[in-house]
C-alpha positions as CSV (number, residue, x, y, z in Angstrom):
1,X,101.8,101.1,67.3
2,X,100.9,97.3,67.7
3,X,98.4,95.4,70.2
4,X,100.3,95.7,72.8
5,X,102.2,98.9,72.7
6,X,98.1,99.8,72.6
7,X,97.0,98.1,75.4
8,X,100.5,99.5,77.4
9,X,99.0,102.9,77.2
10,X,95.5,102.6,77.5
11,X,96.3,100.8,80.8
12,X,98.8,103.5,81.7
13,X,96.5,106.2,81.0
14,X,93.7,104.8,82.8
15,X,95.8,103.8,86.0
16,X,97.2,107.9,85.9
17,X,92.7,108.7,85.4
18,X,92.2,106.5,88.5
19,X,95.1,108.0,90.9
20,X,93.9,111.4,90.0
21,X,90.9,110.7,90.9
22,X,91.0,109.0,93.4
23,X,93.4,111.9,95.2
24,X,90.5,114.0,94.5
25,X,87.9,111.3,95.8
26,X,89.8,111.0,98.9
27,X,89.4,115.0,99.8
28,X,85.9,116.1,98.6
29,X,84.6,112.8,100.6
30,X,86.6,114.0,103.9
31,X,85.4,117.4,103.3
32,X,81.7,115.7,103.1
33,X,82.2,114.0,106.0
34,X,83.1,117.4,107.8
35,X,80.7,119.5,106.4
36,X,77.8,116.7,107.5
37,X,79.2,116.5,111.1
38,X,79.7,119.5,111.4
39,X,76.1,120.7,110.3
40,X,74.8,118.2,111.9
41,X,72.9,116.7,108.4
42,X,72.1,113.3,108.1
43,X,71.5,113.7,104.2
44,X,71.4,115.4,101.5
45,X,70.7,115.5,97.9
46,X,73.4,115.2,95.0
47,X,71.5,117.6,91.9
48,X,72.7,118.5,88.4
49,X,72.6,122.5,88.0
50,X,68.9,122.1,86.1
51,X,67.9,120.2,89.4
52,X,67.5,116.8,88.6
53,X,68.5,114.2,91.3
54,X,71.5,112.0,90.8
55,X,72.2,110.8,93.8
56,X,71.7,111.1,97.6
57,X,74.7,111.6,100.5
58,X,73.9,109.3,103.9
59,X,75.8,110.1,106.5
60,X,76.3,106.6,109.0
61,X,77.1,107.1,112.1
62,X,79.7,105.0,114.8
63,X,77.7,102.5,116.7
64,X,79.0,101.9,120.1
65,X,79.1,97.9,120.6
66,X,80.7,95.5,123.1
67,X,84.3,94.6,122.5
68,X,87.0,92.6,124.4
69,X,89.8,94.6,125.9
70,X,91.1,92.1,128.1
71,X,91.2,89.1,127.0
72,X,92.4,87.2,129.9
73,X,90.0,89.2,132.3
74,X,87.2,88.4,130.6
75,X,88.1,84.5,130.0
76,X,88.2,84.7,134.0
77,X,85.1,86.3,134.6
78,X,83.5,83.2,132.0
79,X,85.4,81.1,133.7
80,X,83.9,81.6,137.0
81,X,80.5,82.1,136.0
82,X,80.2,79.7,132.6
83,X,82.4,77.6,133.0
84,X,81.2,74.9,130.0
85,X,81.6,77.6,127.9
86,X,85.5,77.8,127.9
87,X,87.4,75.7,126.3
88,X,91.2,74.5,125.7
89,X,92.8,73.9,122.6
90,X,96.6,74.8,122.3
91,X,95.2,77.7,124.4
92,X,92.1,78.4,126.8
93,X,89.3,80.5,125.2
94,X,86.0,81.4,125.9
95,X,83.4,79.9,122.7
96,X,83.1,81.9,120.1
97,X,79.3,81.8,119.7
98,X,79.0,82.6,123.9
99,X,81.0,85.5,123.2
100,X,78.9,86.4,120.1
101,X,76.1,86.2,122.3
102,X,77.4,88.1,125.4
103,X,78.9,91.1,123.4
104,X,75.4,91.1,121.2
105,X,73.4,91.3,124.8
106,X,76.1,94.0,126.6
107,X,75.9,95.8,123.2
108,X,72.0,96.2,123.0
109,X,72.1,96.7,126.9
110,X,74.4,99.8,126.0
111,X,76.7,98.5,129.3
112,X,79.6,95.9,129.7
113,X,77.0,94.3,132.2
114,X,75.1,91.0,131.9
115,X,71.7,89.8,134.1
116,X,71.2,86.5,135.4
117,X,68.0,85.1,133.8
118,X,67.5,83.1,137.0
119,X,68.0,85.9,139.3
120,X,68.4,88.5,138.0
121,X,71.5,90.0,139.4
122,X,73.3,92.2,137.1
123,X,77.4,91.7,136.7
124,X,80.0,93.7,135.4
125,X,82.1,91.6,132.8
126,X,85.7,92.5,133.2
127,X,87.2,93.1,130.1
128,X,84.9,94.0,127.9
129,X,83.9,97.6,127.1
130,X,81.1,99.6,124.8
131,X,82.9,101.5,122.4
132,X,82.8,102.9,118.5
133,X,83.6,99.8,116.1
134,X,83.4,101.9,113.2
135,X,84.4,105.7,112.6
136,X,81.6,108.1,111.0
137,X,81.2,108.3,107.6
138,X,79.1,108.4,104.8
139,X,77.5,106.6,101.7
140,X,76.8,107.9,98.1
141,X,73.6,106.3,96.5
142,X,72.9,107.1,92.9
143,X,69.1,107.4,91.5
144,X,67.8,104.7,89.5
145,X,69.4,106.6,86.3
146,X,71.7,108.9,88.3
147,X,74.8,107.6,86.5
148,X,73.7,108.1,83.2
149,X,72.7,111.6,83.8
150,X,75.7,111.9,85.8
151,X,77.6,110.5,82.9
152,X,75.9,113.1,80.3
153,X,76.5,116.2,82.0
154,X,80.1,115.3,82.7
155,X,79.5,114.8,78.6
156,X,77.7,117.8,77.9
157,X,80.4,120.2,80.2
158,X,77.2,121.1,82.8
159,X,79.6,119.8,85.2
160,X,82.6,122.3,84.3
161,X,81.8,124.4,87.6
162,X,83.0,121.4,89.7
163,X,86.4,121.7,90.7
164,X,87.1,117.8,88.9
165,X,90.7,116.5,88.2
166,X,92.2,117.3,85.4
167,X,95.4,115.5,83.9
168,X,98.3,118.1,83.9
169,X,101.8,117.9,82.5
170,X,104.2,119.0,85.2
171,X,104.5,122.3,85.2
172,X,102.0,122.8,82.7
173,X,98.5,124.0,82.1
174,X,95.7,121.1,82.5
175,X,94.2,119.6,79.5
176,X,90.5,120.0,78.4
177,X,87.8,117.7,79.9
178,X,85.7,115.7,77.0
179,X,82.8,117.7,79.0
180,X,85.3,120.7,77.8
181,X,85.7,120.1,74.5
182,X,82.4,119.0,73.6
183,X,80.6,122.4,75.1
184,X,83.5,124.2,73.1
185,X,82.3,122.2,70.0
186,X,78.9,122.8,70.8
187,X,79.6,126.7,71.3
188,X,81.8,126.8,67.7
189,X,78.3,124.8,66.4
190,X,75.9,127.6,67.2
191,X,78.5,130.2,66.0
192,X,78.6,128.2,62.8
193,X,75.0,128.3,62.4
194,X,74.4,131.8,62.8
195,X,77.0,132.8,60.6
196,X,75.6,130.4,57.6
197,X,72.2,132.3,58.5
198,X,73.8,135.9,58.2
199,X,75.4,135.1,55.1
200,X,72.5,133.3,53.2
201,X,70.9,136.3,54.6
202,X,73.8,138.7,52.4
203,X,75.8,140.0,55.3
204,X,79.2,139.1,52.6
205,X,78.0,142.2,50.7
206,X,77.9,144.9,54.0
207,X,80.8,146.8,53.0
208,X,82.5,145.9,56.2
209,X,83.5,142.6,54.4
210,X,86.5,144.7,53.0
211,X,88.1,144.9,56.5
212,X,87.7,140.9,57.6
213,X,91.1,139.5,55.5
214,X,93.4,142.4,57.9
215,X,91.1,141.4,60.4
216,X,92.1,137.6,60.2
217,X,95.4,138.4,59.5
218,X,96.0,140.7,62.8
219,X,94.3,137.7,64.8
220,X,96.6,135.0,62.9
221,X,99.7,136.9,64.0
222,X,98.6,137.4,67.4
């Protein structure tokens, strides 16, 4: 395989990693998003199964703030009551920095209604309403070294209780996680060990040793 045959499937591989999880991304955050709404929770903590922080789940939520909904209503209404502040191009518009300021005071007043710093009288601006800019949602903030511990239990397989992506062949059985095969290693490693112990200890003279070869073969055949 040359350079570039290389590079063709590392950049495959890693663009079929990201859709997968990104699918998955997509439906654990919605699923957040409804289980914070729905309980109500504002945040809560991301820990590893041994308890250590990783991260911490923010939920924001919509902000109502002033927007146009009728344009030509509300270049009317400035019209009539600031007029220096409209002006006409290829079109008629109302300033952009007076309606930055207008929509900034309605939003903080919580109304689509402006005072009169002179008098005082309160108007309704036509056109212009308080609503949600941005749908609820939710942020995730790792700890100072919550990727790296993230990064070692997905290593380790102390994530393998989380129900992460997994690369599958169609109609085929998915394929083992590093975090998979490296507690599998680490499981085969400790069995390793104690059987160097029991035999430096003599356990291949217990006369059971005559049974292991039809043992191995009956597991070899299965």
């Amino acid at each position: 395989m040359n350079d570039m045959q290389q590079l063709a499937l590392e950049e495959a591989a890693l663009k079929t990693l990201a859709d997968t999880v990104m699918d998955r991304l997509k439906t654990v955050k919605a699923e957040m998003q409804e289980a914070l709404t729905t309980g109500g929770v504002g945040k809560v903590d991301a820990t590893l199964p041994d308890g250590t922080k990783v991260a911490v789940i923010s939920r924001t939520d919509s902000k109502p703030a002033a927007v146009v909904v009728d344009g030509e209503a509300f270049l009317a209404w400035v019209r009539a009551n600031s007029p220096h502040n409209v002006v006409t191009r290829l079109v008629t518009e109302v300033r952009p920095a007076y309606a930055t300021a207008l929509m900034a005071e309605m939003t903080a007043a919580g109304t689509a209604e402006v005072s009169d710093k002179e008098t005082g009288v309160v108007d309704a601006v036509p056109g212009v309403e308080i609503r949600a800019t941005r749908s609820t949602t939710h942020s995730v903030r790792p700890t100072k070294d919550g990727r790296d511990l993230i990064a070692e239990a997905w290593r380790t397989g102390a994530l393998g209780h989380l129900n992460l992506p997994q690369i599958t062949a169609e109609g085929g059985s998915p394929s083992p996680t590093n975090g998979e095969l490296s507690a599998r290693l680490a499981r085969l490693e400790e069995r390793d060990r104690l059987l160097s112990a029991m035999e430096a200890a003599g356990v291949d003279n217990w006369q059971g040793m005559d049974l292991v070869p039809e043992l191995l073969a009956q597991n070899e055949e299965a």
